[in-house]
C-alpha positions in Angstrom: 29.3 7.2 -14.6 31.8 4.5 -14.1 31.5 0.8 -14.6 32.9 -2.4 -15.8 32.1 -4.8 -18.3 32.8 -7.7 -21.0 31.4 -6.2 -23.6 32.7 -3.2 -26.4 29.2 -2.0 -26.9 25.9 -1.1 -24.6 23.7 1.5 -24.1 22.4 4.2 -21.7 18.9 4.7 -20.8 17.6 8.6 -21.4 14.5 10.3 -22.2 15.1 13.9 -22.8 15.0 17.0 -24.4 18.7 16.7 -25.8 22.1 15.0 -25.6 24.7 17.6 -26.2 28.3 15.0 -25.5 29.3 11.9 -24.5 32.9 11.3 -23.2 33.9 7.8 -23.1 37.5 7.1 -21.0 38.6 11.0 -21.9 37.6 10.9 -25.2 34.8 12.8 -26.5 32.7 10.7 -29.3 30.1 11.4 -31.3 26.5 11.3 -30.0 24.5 8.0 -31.0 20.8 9.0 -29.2 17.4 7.4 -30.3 15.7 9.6 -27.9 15.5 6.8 -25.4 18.7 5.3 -25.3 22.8 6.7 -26.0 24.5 3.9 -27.5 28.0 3.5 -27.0 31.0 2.0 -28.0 34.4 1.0 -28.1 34.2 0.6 -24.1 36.9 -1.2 -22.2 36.9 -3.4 -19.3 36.8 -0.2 -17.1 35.2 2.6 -18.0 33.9 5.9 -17.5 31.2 8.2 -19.1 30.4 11.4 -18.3 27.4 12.7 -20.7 26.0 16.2 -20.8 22.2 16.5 -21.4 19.0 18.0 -21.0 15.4 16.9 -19.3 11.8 18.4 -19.7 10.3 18.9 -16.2 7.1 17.1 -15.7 3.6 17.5 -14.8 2.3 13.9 -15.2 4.5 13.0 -11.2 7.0 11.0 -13.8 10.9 11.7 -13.7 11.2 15.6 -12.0 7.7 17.0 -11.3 7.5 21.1 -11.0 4.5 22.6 -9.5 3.7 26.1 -8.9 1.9 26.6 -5.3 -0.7 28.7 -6.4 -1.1 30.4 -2.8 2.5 31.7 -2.5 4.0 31.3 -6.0 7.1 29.2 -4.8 8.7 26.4 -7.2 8.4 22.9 -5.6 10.3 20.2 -7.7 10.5 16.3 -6.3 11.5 12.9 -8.3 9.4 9.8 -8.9 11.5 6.6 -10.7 9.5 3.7 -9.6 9.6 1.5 -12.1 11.7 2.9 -14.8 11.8 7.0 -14.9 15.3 7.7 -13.5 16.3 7.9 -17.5 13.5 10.6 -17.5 16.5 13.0 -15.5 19.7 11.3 -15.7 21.4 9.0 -18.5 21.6 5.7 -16.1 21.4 1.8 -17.0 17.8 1.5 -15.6 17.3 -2.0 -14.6 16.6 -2.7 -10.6 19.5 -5.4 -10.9 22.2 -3.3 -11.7 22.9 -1.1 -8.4 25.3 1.6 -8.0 26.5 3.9 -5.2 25.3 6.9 -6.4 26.7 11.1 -5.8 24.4 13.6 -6.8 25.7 17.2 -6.9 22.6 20.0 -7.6 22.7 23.8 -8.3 19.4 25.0 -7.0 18.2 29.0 -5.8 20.1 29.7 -2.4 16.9 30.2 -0.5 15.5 27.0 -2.0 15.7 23.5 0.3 17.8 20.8 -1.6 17.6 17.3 -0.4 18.4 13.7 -1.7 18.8 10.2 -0.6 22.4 10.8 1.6 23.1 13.4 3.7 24.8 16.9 2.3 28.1 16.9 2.8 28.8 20.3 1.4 26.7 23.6 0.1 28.7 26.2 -1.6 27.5 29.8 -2.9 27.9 30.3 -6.6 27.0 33.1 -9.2 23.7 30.7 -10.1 22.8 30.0 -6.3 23.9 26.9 -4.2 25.5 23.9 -4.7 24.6 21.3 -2.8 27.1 18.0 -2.7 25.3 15.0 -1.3 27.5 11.9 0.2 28.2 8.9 -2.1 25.1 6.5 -1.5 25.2 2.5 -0.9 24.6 0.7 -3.4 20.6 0.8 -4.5 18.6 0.5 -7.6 18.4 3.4 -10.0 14.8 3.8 -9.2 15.3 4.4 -6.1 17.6 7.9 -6.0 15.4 10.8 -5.2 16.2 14.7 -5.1 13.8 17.0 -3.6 14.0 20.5 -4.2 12.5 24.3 -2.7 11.5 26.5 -0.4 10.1 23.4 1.7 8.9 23.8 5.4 11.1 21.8 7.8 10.6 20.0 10.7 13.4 18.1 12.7 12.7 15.8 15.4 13.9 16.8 19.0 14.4 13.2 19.8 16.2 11.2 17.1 18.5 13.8 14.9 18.5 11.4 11.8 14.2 12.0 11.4 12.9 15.6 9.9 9.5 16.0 7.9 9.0 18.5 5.3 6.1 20.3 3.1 5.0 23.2 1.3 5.4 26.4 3.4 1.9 27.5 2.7 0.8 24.2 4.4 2.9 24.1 7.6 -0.1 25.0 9.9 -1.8 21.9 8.9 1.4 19.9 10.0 1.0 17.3 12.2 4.5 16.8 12.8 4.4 15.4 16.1 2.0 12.1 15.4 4.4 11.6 12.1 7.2 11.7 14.4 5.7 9.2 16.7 5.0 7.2 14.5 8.1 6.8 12.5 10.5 6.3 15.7 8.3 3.7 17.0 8.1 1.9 13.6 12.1 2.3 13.1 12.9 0.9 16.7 10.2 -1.7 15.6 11.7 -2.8 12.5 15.5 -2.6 13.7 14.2 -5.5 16.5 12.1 -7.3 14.2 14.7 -7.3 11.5 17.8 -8.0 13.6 19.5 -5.3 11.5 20.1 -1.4 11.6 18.1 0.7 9.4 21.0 1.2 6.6 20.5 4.6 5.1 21.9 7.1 7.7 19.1 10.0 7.9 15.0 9.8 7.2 13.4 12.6 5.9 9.7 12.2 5.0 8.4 14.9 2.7 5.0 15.6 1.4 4.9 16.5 -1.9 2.4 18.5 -4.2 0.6 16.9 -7.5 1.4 13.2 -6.3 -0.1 10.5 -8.1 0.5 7.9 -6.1 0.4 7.1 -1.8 3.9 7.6 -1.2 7.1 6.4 -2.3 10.1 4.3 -0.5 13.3 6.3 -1.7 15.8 5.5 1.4 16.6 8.2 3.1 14.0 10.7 1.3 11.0 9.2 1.6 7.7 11.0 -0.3 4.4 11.2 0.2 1.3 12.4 -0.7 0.3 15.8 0.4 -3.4 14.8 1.2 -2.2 13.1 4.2 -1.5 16.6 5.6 -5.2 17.3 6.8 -7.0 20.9 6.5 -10.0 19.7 8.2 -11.8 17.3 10.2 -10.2 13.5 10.2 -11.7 10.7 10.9 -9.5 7.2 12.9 -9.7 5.3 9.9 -7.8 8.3 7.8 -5.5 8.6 10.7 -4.9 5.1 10.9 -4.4 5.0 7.2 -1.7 7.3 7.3 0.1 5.6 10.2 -0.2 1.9 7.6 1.4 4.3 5.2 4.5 5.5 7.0 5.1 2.1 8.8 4.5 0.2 4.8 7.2 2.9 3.4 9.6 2.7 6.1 9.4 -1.4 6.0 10.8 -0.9 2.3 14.0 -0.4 3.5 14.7 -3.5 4.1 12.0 -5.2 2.0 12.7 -3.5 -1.7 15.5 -1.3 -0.9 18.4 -3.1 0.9 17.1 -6.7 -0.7 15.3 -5.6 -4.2 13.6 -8.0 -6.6 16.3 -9.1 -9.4 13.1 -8.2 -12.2 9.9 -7.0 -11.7 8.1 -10.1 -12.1 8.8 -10.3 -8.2 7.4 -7.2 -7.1 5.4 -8.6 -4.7 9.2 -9.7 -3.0 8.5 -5.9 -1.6 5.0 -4.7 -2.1 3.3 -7.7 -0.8 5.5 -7.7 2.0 5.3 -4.0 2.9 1.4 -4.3 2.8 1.4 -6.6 5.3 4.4 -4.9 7.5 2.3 -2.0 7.4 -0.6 -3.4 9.3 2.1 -5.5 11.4 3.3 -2.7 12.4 0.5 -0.6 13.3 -0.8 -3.3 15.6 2.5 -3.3 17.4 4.0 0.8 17.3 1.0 2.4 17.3 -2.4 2.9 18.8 -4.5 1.5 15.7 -4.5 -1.7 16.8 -7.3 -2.4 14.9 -4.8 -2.8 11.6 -5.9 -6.1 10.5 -9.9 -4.8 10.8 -9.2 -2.1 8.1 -7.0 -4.4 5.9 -10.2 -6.8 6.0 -12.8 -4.3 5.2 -11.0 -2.8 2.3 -7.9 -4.1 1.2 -8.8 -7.7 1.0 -12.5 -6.4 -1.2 -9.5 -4.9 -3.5 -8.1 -8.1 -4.0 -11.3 -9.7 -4.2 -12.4 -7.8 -7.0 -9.3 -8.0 -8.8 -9.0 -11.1 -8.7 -12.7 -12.2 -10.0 -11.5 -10.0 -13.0 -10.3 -11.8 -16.2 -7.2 -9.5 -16.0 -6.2 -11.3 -12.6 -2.7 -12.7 -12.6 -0.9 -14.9 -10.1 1.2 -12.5 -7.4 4.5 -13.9 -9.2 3.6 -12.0 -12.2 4.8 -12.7 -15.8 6.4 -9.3 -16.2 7.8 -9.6 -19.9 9.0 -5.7 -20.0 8.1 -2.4 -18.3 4.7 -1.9 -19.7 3.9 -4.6 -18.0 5.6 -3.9 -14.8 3.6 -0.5 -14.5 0.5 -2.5 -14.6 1.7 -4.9 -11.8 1.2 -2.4 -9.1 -2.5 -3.5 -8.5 -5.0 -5.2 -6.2 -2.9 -8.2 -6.5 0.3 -7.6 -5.7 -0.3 -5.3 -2.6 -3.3 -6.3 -1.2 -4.0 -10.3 -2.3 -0.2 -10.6 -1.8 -0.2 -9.7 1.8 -3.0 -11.7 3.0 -1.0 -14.7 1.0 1.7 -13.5 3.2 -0.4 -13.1 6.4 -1.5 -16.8 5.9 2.3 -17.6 5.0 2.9 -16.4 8.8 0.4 -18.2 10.3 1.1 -21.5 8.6 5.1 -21.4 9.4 4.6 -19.3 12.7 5.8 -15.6 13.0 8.9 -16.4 15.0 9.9 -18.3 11.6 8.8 -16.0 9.7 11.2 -13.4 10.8 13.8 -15.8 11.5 13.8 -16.4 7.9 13.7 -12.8 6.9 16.6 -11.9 9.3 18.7 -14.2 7.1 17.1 -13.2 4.1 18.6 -9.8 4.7 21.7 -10.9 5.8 22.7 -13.1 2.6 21.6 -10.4 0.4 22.4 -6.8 1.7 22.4 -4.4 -0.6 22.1 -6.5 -3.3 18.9 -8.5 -5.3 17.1 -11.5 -4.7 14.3 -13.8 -6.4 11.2 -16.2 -4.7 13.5 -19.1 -4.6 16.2 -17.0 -2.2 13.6 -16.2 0.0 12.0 -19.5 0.2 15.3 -21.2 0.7 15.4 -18.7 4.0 12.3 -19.8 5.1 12.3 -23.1 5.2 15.4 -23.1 6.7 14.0 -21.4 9.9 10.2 -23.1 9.6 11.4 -26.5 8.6 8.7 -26.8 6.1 8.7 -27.9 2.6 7.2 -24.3 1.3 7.9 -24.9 -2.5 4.5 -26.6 -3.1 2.9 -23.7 -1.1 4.2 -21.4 -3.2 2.9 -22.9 -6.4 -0.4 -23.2 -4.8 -0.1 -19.8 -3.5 2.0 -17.5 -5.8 1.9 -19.0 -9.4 -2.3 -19.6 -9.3 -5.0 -16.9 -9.9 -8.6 -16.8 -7.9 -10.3 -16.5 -5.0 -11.5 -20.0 -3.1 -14.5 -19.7 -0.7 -14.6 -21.2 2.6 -18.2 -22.4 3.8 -19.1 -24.7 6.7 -22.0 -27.7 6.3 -23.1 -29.2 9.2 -19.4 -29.6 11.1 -17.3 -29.6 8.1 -15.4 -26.9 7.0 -15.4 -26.6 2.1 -13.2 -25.0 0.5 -14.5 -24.3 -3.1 -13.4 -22.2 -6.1 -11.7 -22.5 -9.3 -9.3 -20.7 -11.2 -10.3 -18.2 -14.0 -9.1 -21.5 -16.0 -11.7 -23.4 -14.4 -8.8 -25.1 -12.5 -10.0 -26.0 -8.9 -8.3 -24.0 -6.1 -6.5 -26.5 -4.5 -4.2 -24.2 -1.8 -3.6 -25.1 1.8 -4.9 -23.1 4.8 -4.0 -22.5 7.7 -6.5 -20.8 10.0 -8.7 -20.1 12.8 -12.7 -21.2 13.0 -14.8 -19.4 15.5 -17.7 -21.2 17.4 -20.7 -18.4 18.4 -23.4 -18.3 20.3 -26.5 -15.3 19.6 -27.0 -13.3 23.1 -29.8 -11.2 22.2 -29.1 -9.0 19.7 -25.1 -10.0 19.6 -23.2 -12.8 18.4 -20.7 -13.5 20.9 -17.8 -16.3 20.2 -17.7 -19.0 22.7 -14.8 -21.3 21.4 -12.6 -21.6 18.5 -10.2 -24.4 16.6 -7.5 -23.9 14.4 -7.5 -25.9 11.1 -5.5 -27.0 8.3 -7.4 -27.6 5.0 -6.8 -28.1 1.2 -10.2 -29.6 0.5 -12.2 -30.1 3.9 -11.6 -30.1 7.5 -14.1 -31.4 10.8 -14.9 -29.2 12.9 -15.0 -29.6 16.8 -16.8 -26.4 17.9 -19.7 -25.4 20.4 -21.7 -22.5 19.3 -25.2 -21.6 17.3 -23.0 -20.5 14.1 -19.7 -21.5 12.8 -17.4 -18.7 11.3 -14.2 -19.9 8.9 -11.7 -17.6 9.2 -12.7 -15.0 11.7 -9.0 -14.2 12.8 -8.4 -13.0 8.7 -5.3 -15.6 9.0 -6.1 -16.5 5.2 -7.0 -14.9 2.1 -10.4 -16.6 1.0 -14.0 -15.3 0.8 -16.3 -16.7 3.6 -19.5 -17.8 2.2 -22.7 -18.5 4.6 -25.8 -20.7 3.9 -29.3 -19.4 4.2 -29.6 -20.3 7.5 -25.6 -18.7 8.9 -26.8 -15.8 6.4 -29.6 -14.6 8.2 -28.2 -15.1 11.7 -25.3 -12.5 10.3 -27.7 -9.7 8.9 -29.9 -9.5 11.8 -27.0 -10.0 14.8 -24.1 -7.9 15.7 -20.7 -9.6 16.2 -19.4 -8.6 18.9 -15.3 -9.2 17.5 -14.5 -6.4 15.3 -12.2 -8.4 13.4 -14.8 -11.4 12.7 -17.3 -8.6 11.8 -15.0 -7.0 9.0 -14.4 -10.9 7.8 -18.1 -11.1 7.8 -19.2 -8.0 5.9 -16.7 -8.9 3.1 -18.1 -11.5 2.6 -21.7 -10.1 2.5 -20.3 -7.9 -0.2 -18.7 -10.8 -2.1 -22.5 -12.6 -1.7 -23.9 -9.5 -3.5 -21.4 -9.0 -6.2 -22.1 -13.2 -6.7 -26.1 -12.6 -7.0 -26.0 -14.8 -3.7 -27.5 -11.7 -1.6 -30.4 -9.5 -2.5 -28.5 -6.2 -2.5 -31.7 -4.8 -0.7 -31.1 -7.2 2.0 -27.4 -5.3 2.0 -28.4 -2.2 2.3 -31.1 -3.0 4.8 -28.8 -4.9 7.0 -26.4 -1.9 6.8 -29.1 0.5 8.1 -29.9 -1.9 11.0 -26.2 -1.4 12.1 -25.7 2.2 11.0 -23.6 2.2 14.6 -21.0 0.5 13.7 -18.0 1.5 15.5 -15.3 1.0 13.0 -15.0 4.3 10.8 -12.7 1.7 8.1 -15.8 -0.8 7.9 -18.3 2.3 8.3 -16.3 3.5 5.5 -16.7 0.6 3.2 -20.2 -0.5 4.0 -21.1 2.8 2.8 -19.0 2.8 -0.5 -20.7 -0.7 -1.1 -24.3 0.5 -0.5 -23.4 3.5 -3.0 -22.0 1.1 -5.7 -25.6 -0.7 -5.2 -27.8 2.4 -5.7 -25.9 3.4 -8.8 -25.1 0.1 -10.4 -27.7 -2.5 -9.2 -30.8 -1.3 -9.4 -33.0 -0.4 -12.1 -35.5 2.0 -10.3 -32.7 4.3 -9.9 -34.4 7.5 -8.4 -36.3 5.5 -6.0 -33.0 3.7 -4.9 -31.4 7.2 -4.2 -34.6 8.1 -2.1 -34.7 5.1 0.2 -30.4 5.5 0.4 -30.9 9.3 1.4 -33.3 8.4 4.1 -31.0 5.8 5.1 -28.3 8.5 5.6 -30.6 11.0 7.1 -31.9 8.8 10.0 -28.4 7.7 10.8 -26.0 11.2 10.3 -29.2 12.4 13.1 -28.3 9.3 15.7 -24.8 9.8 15.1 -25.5 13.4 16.0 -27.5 12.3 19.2 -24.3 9.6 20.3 -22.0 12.1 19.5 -19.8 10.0 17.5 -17.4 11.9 15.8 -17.0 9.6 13.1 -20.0 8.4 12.4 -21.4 12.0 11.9 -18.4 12.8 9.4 -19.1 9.6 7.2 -23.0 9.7 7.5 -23.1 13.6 6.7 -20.9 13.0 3.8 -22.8 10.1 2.5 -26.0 12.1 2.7 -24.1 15.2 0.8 -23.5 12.7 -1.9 -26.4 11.2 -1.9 -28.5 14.2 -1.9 -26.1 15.9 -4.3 -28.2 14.4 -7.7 -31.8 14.9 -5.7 -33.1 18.5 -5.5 -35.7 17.0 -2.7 -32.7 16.7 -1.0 -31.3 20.3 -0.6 -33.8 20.9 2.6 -31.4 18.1 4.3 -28.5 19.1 3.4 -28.8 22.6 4.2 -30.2 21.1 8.1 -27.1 19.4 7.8 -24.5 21.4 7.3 -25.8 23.7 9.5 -25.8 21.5 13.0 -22.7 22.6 14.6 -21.4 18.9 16.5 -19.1 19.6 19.8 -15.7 18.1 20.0 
């Protein structure tokens, strides 16, 4: 390690089995190790340390994991730092503000596959296997090197030479390497446009990794990701779709977190709020899951609802007083509350501002960190706007307002935890809609600004606050709207997935007869959405086990529910549908022994392609 500083004494940051030597300048000194950090000494202005230790492996996805693939027997071995388990494998100064250029040089078996976050410049056969010398990196934060190790399967793309995907051998016939591959070179090309600025790590190898314990994980050049999105069986869109979010999220990182990184933790959201919302930016633009923004509704922004209607809610510019605390940071909040703040942060300074602002945000700090007031300064330069009061109303508050219409006025309401009113400014569409038979159908629209109440200019039987998703508040009905939406279908997906979040939020509020829920949910067991099909589902689960008191009779009248609609999925021939009923009636059925005669029926019907 070499570095410069002002001060005789500091520390290095390890967590290890042993510290056999420290060297300090040439000189070898005696080891000072608390079994977390080596303390040294009697440094100069330049300096340079070379220490010789030992790691544990782990089994918990922290520092170096090992796992055995039981089908084969081969050693996989990958590394996960994010926030502050680099010191788990190598003696570093683990703080994301002090970057380095980093050279990592690894003995591993010869038949084994060695990578890391620069391209190998050099593989040499010794009497212990291969060496494998890796190019110097630019400079990044120590939680962000990776090495990847073993006899992984490889798969290079024929199109772009820097892209090659990799996973256990015993699950490359499950592989879809071609849709990843898509994918990713649409995204990059994306991104590079979007960005006004070359994707900066050389190579991008995407590997799915064994025993992961998290989605995936933004290490330029060697990105990792769960193994479950390889698929063994039958998928649905809405998995699919997921797994696109997830590459597109990742690969955003690499300028959002990795060439720009937050200066502390307490601006996580600097990166994970914005890679959120990249993700479904993305997919709406590179890919054919257009319908992003329905799938971020229906589940993400519930996440972030019921985060933050939890007393352990913070503001997305958390407090983060040490590590502990930034571990706990990666919640509802930062990702999923944070992007929708950021969606209506788009639609309030206008997406050609937007990215303006992030194109000089990158710029001004390349490879280097950056707080909330850089960014802001960006922004307003390109929007114009004064954004520092929006990001106090925004960023440094806690709670979910609700947006209701009365009469031709559009409310918002809510307070704080505190009891603090919500006072934020929104920016966002209302949509005017008119019932056609069964359907609601929107017939005009008007886009608002509102702090605490807006009029309304609309034609239309039903007026629907935010049916575009431009801002992140729950949309609450009166008795009269209420009933309209149980008993109609709406005919825009995106309104709908608006909608049934905030039939969920009316439920978990005591503002909905969960009955009424699940009944409505039965009416439109068609629904065409497998990421809304997905969640109405969850939600009508979560009643039956945690609302109701009559417990077994619940389960009956949900297992019926399931049964009637797996057999019309079945009769439409909806791929989907049939996966996600048939699964819902497994669990269902799986604590009712009247249930077995179904299941087995089930099971049994054999569904063409």
């Amino acid at each position: 390690m070499v570095f410069t500083g002002e001060r005789e004494e500091t520390f290095l940051d390890f967590i290890g089995v042993e510290v056999s030597s420290v060297v300090i300048n040439g000189q070898s000194v005696p080891v000072e190790w608390d079994g977390a950090r080596i303390y040294l000494s009697g440094l100069a202005q330049h300096n340079t340390v070379t220490v010789s230790a030992r790691g544990f492996y782990s089994h918990s996805g922290e520092g170096l994991h090992r796992f055995v693939d039981p089908v084969d027997g081969g050693v996989y071995l990958y590394t996960q730092y994010e926030p502050s388990d680099a010191r788990r494998v190598f003696p570093n100064m683990e703080q994301p503000n002090l970057k380095a250029s980093f050279s990592f040089t690894v003995t591993a078996p010869s038949n084994w596959t060695v990578l890391s976050n620069s391209a190998e410049t050099e593989a040499v056969e010794i009497e212990e296997g291969t060496r494998h010398v890796f190019a110097p990196t630019p400079r990044m934060s120590t939680y962000l090197t990776a090495v990847v190790a073993g006899p992984y399967h490889e798969v290079r793309s024929t199109e772009d030479p820097r892209f090659a995907v990799y996973c256990r051998t015993s699950l490359a016939e499950h592989l879809d390497s071609d849709e990843i591959f898509d994918i990713s070179l649409s995204g990059l090309e994306l991104f590079e446009m979007a960005f006004d600025y070359p994707y900066p790590w050389g190579k991008y190898d995407q590997v799915f990794v064994p025993e992961y314990n998290l989605g995936a994980m933004e290490n330029p050049g060697l990105v990792t990701f769960t193994e479950h999105y390889i698929p063994r069986g039958q998928t649905t869109r809405a998995q699919k779709a997921g797994r696109a979010n997830t590459i597109l999220h990742e690969m955003s990182h690499m300028w959002f977190g990795d060439l720009v990184t937050p200066l502390w933790w307490d601006d996580l959201w600097l990166k994970e709020s914005f890679a959120e919302y990249m993700g479904a930016w993305a997919s709406t633009q590179a890919t054919e899951y257009a319908e992003a923004w329905v799938a971020f509704t229906a589940r993400r922004s519930a996440w972030a609802f019921l985060n933050d209607n939890r007393p352990t809610t913070h503001p997305i510019v958390a407090d983060i007083v040490d590590l502990e605390a930034a571990d706990q940071a990666f919640d509802g909040i930062t990702y999923a509350k944070g992007a929708a703040t950021l969606r209506q942060l788009v639609t309030y300074v206008g997406e050609e501002a937007f990215f303006e602002g992030a194109r000089t945000y990158f710029k001004r700090h390349e490879f280097g960190n950056a707080s909330l007031g850089d960014l802001l300064v960006a922004l307003e330069e390109s929007s114009g706007r004064d954004l520092r009061s929006w990001a106090d109303a925004w960023l440094k508050t806690t709670g979910v307002s609700r947006l209701q219409v009365k009469g031709t006025t559009l409310t918002q309401e809510g307070n704080e935890p505190s009891g603090t009113p919500i006072d934020r400014p929104h920016r966002l569409n209302v949509g005017g809609y008119s019932r056609e038979g069964n359907e609601l159908v929107r017939v005009s629209s008007q886009m608002v600004e509102i702090t605490d109440k807006a009029e309304l200019d609309l034609e239309g039987d039903i007026f629907i606050p935010n049916d575009e998703a431009h801002t992140y508040a729950i949309v609450a009905l009166d008795d009269h709207h209420l009933e309209t939406v149980l008993t109609h279908h709406i005919s825009d997906p995106l309104a709908r997935s608006v909608l049934w979040t905030g039939l969920w939020e009316a439920v978990r509020d005591a503002r909905l007869d969960p009955a009424r829920y699940m009944e409505s949910v039965s009416r439109f067991h068609n629904e065409s959405d497998s990421n809304q099909l997905g969640q109405m589902i969850r939600n009508c689960e979560y009643i039956v086990e945690h609302y109701t008191v009559d417990k077994d009779t619940a389960r009956t009248i949900w297992l019926g529910i399931c049964d009637d609609s797996w057999r019309a999925a079945v009769v439409d021939q909806e791929q989907d549908r049939i996966y996600l009923w048939r699964s819902a009636l497994a669990r269902a059925g799986a604590v009712l022994p009247e249930a077995h005669e179904l299941l087995t029926e089930a099971l049994a019907t054999v569904v063409g392609d």
